[in-house]
Structures are given as C-alpha cells and as structure tokens.
N, C-alpha and C positions, 0 to 999 in steps of 0.2 A: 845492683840489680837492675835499675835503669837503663845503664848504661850498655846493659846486655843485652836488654831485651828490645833495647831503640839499634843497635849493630844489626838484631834477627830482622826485623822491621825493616830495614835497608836492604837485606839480600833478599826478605818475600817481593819488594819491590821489584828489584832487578829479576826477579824469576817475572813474574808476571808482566814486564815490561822489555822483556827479551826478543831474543829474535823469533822467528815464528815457524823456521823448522829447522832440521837436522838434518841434511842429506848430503851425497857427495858431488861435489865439484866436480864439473867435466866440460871442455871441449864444444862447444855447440857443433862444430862440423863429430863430433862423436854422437852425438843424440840418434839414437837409431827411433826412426820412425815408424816404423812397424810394429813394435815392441810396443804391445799395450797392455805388459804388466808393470811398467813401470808412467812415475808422475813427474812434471818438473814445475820447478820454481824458477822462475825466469825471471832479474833483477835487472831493470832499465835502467838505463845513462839515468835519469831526474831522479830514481830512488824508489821509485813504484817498484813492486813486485806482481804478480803476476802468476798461479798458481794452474795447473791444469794438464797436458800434453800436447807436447809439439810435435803438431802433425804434417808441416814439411818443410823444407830448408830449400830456399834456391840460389843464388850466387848476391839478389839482392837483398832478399824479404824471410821472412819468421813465420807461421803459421801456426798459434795456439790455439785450442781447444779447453774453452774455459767452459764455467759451471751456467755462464750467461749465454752464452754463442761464442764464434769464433771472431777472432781478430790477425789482423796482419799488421807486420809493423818491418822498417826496417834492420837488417841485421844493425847494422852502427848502433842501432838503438838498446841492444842488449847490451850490457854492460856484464852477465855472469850468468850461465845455468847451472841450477843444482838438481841433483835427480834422486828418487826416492822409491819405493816399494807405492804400486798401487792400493794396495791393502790398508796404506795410512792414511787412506781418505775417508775420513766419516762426515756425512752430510756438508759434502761441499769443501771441510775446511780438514788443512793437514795435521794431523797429530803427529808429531815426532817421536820416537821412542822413546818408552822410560828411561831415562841415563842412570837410575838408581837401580838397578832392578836386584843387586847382586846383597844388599843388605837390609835387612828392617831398621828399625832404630838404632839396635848393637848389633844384634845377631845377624850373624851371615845365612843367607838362601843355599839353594843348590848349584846356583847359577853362577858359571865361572864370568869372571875377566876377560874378555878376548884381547890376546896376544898385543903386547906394546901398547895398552887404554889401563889408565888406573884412574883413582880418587885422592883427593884429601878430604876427611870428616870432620867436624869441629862438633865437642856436644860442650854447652856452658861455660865457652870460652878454653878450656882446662883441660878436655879430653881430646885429646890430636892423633888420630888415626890415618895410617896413610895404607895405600895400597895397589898394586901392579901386576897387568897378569903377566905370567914369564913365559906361560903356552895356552892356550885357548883351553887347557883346563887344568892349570895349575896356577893360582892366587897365592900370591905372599906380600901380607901385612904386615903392619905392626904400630905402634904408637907410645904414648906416655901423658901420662894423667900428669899434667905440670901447670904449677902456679908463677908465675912472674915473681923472681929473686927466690926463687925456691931453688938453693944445690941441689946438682944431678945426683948425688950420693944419697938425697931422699927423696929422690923421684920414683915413683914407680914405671915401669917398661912393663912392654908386650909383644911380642911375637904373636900372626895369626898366620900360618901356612894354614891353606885350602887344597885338596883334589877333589874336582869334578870324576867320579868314578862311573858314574852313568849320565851319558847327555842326550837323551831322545827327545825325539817333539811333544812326546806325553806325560811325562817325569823326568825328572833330572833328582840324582843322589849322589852325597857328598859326604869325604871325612876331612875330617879338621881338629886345630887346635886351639885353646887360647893358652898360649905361655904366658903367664906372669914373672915377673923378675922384682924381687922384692928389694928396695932398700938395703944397705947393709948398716948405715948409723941410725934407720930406726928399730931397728934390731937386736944391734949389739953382738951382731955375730961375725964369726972369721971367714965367710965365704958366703958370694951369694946362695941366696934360698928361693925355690922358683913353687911356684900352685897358680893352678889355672884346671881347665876343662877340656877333654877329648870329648869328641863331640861327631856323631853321624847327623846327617840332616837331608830328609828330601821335598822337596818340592813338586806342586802341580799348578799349571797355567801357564798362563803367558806371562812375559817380562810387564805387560800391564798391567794384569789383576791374577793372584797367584796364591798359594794358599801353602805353609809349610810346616811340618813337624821335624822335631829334631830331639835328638836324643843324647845328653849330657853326663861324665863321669868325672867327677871331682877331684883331682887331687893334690898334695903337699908334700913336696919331697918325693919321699918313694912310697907313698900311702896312696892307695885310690881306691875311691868309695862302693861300697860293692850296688849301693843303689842311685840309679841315673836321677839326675835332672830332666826335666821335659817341656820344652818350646814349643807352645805354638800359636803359629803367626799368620800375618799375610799382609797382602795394600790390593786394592782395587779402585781401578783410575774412574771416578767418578765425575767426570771432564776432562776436558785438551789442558788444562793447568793445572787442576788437583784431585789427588789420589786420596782414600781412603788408607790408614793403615795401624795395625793393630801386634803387639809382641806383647804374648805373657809365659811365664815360667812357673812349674809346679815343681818344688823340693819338700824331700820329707825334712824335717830336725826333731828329733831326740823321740821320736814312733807319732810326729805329727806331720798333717800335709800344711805345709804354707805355702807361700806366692807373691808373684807379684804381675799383676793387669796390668794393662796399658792402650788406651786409645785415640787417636787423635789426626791429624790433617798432614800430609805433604804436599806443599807448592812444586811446582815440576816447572823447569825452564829448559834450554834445549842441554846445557850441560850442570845445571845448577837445581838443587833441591831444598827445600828447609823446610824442616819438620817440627812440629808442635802439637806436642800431647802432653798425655797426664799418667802417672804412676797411680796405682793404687794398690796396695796391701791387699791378699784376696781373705784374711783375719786382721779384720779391726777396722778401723775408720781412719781419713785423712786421706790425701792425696797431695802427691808433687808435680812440680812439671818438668815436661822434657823439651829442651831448646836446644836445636841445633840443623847446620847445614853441612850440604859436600859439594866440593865440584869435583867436575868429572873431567879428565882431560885425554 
C-alpha cells in the first residue's frame, strides 16, 4: 500500500511541477500580429519564458506585450513560440486545457477524443485503461484489471467503444459501452462469457468544469436489465492545477436503491492528471479510496 501510494505522490509532483502550458508550436515569422485572439509563450535562448502577445516582428527584434508592459529583445534570443487561445488567460497567468476532460474517475463524459490524441489510465496500480480517438467523435477503449504474475486466462478484459452523437457548444451526448470479458479458468466454462453496461451519457460545460448524467443498462450474456443504472458526475477546475471532481452511481438490487458516492481532487499538469478520492456506500458506513493517474498523449 506504501508503495502505491508514494508512485501517486511522485506523479502529483510532476503534475504540479510541469510545464506551464499547452499550446502549439509555430514559426515565429508565422505569428500573425494582428490576431488578438490569440496568446504566445515565447521561450528564450537562457530558459526564461515569457507569456503575452507579440506584437511585431522585424528582421532584428521581437516585440511582446506582457502583463507588466512591453519589451523588445532580439530575434537570436527566442529560442521557440507557442501559441494558444486568448481565452486561456485568467488573471495574467495561462491555464492550459483540461487534458482529462473525456472521463471522471471511470466513467466516460460526452466528450469525445479528438482524432489521433488518446490516454493511458492507471487506477491502483491494477486497472490499465487505454484509449484513442479514431474520429473526432468516435473513442475506442479498452483495458484489463491485472495483477503482476497473474495468467491472462484469469484476467479480466474490457472493451469501451464511445460515439459522440451530438457535439454542440452547449451539450454534448453520447452512447457507449463497457464490454467485459470474463475469465474462462475462473469459470469453468467452454467459451468466453462477456457482462458489462450500455450506457447513454450527456454532458454540460466546458472541458473545465462540467456536469454529467448518464444512463446505464446491465447486462450478462444475453440478459439485460430492464432497469438502468444512473451516473452522476462532474470536476470543476477550482485553479490552474486542480479540479474539483465527483462520480456517484444509483442501482436498484432486489426492490432497493443502493449506490455508491464519490469525491475528491484532481491534480491537472499540461498532459498528466492524478486523481484522489474517496468511495462511499450511499447505505452504510465506511469508505475507500480511489488512486490513480492518466497521461494524455
């Protein structure tokens, strides 16, 4: 237990000690200067950075527009410009995008993948989730709950194909699945046997702070449950490094409603996340915790 929770403690680090935005690479003779919806990060020969808009370019000199006044410096002296959405400036400093924004703790959002960007997930060492978008609104997952020197023959698998069916600026809604693939030696059976959850899900907000219901149907085999499961979630970036965020589930069993809460912190870095919350039972008492990170690449 230690040992895991001092690995978590090493990547909160590296999120919190990362780079300090997320934008793309360009050209300095590309930098259009007119353009004042956009910001740049401009990375000097010594390692300084430099945050603001450049506001003109001459064959010697750089013209920034910082949050202090303006400076000029020589071109030689840039070493790299990154450019970003004016919008990610809050009080002076750059907020990078949510790199998580497409799942809660488990549960998937409405919010696709964009095209050739996916994740790896780690939850408690054990749960290995990987994922890719293959169109800007088509995600396909999947992973396996494995323990070290544990046969694949008793591992369990998962499949998660995602369609984004509606993607507007004001909601986004999605179906999905989770396939499970059961073991066959912890079974005992002559072919695999697969149960998991179809699942609608939509979303409201932004990729920062967002709010989601979802709607889950169980099934085994060829049996599925005539009453849903029900998600609901969300994370709110509560600062430039961490988010607020929250996943609970209501199931009925045997004509009762159970559940299970959940709340707790995500660290945000420009492509790396780790998350730390708590489960709770929504009948009874106790609680566990939830450990784990993604990167985003």
């Amino acid at each position: 237990m230690r040992k895991r929770v001092s690995l978590v403690a090493v990547a909160a680090a590296l999120v919190l000690s990362g780079p300090s935005a997320s934008a793309q690479t360009i050209p300095l003779d590309s930098v259009n200067v007119t353009d004042t919806t956009f910001r740049h990060s401009v990375r000097l020969q010594d390692g300084s950075t430099l945050i603001g808009r450049v506001l003109a370019l001459t064959a010697d000199s750089v013209r920034v527009q910082l949050s202090a006044g303006t400076v000029v410096m020589p071109r030689t002296a840039v070493a790299e410009v990154r450019q970003f959405a004016a919008a990610r400036m809050r009080n002076g400093e750059y907020w990078f995008e949510n790199p998580h924004a497409t799942r809660l703790l488990f549960s998937s959002t409405a919010f696709p993948l964009e095209k050739g960007t996916g994740y790896y997930a780690n939850t408690w060492i054990v749960l290995h989730t990987f994922a890719a978008g293959l169109t800007d609104r088509f995600t396909l997952g999947g992973g396996l709950f494995w323990f070290p020197g544990v046969s694949i023959d008793n591992t369990l698998m998962y499949l998660l194909p995602k369609y984004t069916v509606v993607d507007a600026e004001r909601g986004k809604l999605a179906v999905g699945a989770l396939v499970g693939i059961l073991p066959l030696e912890t079974l005992g059976d002559d072919g695999p046997w697969t149960a998991g959850i179809l699942y609608g899900v939509g979303t409201t907000g932004s990729r920062d702070s967002n709010a989601s219901l979802g709607l889950g149907w169980g099934y085994a085999g060829d049996k599925l449950a005539s009453n849903p499961v029900v998600m609901l979630g969300g994370q709110a970036r509560a600062s430039r490094r961490l988010s607020l965020i929250s996943e609970n589930w209501i199931f009925p069993v045997d004509g009762r409603t159970e559940g299970v809460l959940s709340g707790g912190l995500r660290f945000l870095g420009e492509g790396l996340t780790v998350d730390l919350a708590y489960l709770k039972p929504l009948q009874g008492e106790g609680w566990a915790p939830w450990v784990g990170f993604a990167f985003r690449f």
